[in-house]
C-alpha positions as CSV (number, residue, x, y, z in Angstrom):
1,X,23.8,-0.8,-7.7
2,X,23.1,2.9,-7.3
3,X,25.8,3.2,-10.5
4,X,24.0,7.2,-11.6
5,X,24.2,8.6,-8.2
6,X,27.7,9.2,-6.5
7,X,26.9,11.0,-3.3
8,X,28.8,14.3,-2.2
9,X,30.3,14.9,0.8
10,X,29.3,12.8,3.9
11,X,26.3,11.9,1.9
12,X,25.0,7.9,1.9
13,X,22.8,6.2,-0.2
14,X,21.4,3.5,0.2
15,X,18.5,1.3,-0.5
16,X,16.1,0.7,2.5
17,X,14.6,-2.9,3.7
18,X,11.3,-3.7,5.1
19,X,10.5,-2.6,8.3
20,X,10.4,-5.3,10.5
21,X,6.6,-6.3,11.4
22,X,6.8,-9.0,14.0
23,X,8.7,-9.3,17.3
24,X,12.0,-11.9,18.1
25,X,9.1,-13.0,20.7
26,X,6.9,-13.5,18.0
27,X,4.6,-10.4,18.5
28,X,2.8,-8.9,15.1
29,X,2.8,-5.2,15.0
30,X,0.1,-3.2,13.7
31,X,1.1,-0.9,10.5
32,X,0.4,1.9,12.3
33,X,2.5,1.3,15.4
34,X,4.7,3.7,16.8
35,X,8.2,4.4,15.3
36,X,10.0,1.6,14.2
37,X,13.5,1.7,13.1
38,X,14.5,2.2,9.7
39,X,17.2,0.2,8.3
40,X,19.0,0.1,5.0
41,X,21.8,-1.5,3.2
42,X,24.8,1.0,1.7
43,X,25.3,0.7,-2.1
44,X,27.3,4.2,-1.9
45,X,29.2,6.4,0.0
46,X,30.6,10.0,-0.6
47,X,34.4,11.0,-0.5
48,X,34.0,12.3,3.1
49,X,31.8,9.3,4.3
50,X,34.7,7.8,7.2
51,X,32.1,5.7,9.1
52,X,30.7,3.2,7.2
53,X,31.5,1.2,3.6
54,X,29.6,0.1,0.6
55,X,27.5,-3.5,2.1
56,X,27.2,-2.2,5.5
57,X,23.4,-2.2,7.1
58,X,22.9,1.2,8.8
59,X,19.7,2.4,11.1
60,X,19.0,5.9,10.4
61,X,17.0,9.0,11.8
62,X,13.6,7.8,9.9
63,X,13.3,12.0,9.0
64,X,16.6,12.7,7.8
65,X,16.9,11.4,4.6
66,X,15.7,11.8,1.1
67,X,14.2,9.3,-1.2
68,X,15.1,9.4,-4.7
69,X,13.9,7.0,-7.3
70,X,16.7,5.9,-10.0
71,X,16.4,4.0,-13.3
72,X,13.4,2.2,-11.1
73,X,15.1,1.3,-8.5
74,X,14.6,3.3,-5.1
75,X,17.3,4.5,-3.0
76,X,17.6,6.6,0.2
77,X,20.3,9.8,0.7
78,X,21.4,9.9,4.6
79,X,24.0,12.2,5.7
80,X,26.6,10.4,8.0
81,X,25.8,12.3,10.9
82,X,22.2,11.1,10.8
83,X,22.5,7.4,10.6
84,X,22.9,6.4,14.4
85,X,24.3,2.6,14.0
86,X,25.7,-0.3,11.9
87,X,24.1,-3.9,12.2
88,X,25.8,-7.1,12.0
């Protein structure tokens, strides 16, 4: 849990998953493929955060955020505006 960082504002954080490295037709990527989404799963949300909830996954503008590195444990900071859907 991201229990010494409570996010401000619209701010997010969350802790990002591994990108994903083969197709669902069973295709491998190459590391250094072209842009692939970035997805992450919400631990925190900030008091003006009306979008999304604490357990939601989120994909997010791969250049918007800021990584931050807590008590070992590595967490993202997204704005609301910049994360662009929810998965199921």
């Amino acid at each position: 849990m991201a229990g010494a960082l409570k996010p401000l504002g619209d701010y997010v954080v969350a802790t990002a998953e591994q990108a994903e490295t083969k197709t669902a037709s069973g295709i491998y990527l190459p590391e250094n493929s072209a842009e692939k989404p970035k997805t992450a799963k919400v631990v925190a949300v900030g008091p003006a955060a009306t979008q999304v909830k604490v357990g939601d996954r989120i994909i997010y503008k791969s250049y918007s955020n800021t990584d931050v590195k807590v008590e070992g444990t590595e967490y993202i900071l997204v704005k609301e505006e910049d994360i662009l859907a929810t998965v199921k």
